[in-house]
N, C-alpha and C positions, 0 to 999 in steps of 0.2 A: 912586868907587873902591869896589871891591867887598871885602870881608871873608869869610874861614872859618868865621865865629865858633865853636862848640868842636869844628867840624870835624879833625882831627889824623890820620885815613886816609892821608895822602901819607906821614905820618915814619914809618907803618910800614911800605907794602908795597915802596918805595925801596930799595937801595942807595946810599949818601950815601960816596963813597970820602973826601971830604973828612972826614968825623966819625968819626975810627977806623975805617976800613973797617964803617961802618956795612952790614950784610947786606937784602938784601931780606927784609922779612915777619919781619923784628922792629922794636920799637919801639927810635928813635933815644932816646940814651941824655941827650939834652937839649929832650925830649917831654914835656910836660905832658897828659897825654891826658884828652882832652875840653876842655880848657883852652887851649893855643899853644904857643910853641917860647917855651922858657925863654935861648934868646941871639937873641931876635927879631933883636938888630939888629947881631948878629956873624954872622948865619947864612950859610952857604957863597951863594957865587952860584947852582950847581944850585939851591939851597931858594927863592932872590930870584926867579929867573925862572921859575921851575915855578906855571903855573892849570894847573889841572885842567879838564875841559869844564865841570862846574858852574858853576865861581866865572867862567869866561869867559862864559858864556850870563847871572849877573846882572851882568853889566858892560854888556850891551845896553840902547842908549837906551831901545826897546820893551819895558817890562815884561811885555807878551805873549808873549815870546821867551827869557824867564828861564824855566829847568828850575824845574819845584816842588821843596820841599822836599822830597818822599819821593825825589828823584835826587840827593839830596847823599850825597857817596861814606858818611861816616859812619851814615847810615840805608839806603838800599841796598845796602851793602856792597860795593860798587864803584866802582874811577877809573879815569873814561872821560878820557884825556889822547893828546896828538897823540905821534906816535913818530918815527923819526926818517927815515922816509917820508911824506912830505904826504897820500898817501892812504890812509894805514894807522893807525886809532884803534886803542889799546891800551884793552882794559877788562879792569884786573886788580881778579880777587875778594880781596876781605882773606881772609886766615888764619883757618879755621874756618866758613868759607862760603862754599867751592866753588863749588856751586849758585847764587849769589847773580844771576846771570846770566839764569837763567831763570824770576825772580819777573817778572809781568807788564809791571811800569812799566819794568825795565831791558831785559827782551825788547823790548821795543817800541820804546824807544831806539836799539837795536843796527838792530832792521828799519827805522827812521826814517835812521839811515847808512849802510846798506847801499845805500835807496833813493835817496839822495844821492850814492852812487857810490863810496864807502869801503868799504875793507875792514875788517873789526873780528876783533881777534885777542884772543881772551876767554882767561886762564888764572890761575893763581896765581901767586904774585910766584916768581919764579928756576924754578920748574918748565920741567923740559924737554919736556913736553904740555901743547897748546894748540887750541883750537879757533879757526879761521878761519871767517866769515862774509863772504859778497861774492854777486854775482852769480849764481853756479854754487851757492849754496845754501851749507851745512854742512859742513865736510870738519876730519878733526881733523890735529892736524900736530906735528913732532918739534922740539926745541927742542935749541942746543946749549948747553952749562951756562953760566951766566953769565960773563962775564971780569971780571979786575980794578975794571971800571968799572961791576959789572951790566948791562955790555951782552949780549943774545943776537941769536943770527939764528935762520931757519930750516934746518933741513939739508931740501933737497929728494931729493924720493923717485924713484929711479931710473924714467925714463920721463916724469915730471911733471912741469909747469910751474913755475915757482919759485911758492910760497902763498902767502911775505908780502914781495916784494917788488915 
């Protein structure tokens, strides 16, 4: 069983509607940051059932198969997590590192799922701009505001294929 250890990147880029309408891309208000979730073991079911690619990838028997530590969301500044399309990775940048996306080891991640057959939808938490990566290369795309549950979709662009579904 695999562990965060003072990993805590998820409790902020999230929306947690269970914790006070907790917002995407602020820290949940029962975060110990750098440290763990201070009601570990009251925490919502969203928080129970949420890995992140990371912490899924050290759960592999193959320790060859474990991301390094420079792809833990808290030192790349990025979580790479499944979305609510099987072939759609979300890698949202934390707050204050945009960019975070295009440091070498995380580029190379996104090209590693693309080559796998994924689509990777890279932006900031609740922003309504988003870049997609897939097949057809780079293309950036419009995002409608979050709802009650931070959920978003994409709004497709007159004439275009739908991006991220």
């Amino acid at each position: 069983m695999s562990h965060c250890g003072s990993c805590t990147a998820c409790c902020r880029i999230f929306a947690i509607p269970e914790i006070d309408n907790k917002p995407a891309g602020q820290w949940c208000q029962h975060c110990a940051v750098g440290v763990g979730c201070r009601i570990y073991q009251q925490r919502p079911k969203v928080c129970v059932d949420f890995k992140c690619l990371w912490l899924l990838s050290r759960e592999r028997e193959d320790p060859g198969e474990h991301f390094p530590e420079m792809l833990r969301p808290d030192q790349c500044k990025v979580v790479f997590s499944a979305s609510t399309n099987e072939n759609i990775m979300a890698a949202t940048t934390m707050p204050g590192s945009p960019d975070a996306w295009q440091r070498k080891p995380v580029r190379k991640l996104i090209d590693t799922l693309v080559r796998a057959g994924y689509r990777v939808v890279v932006g900031q938490p609740a922003s309504t701009y988003r870049i997609v990566f897939d097949h057809r290369g780079q293309r950036d795309v419009k995002m409608t505001p979050p709802d009650q549950d931070g959920m978003q979709w994409n709004i497709p662009t007159k004439g275009a294929d739908d991006d991220t579904e």
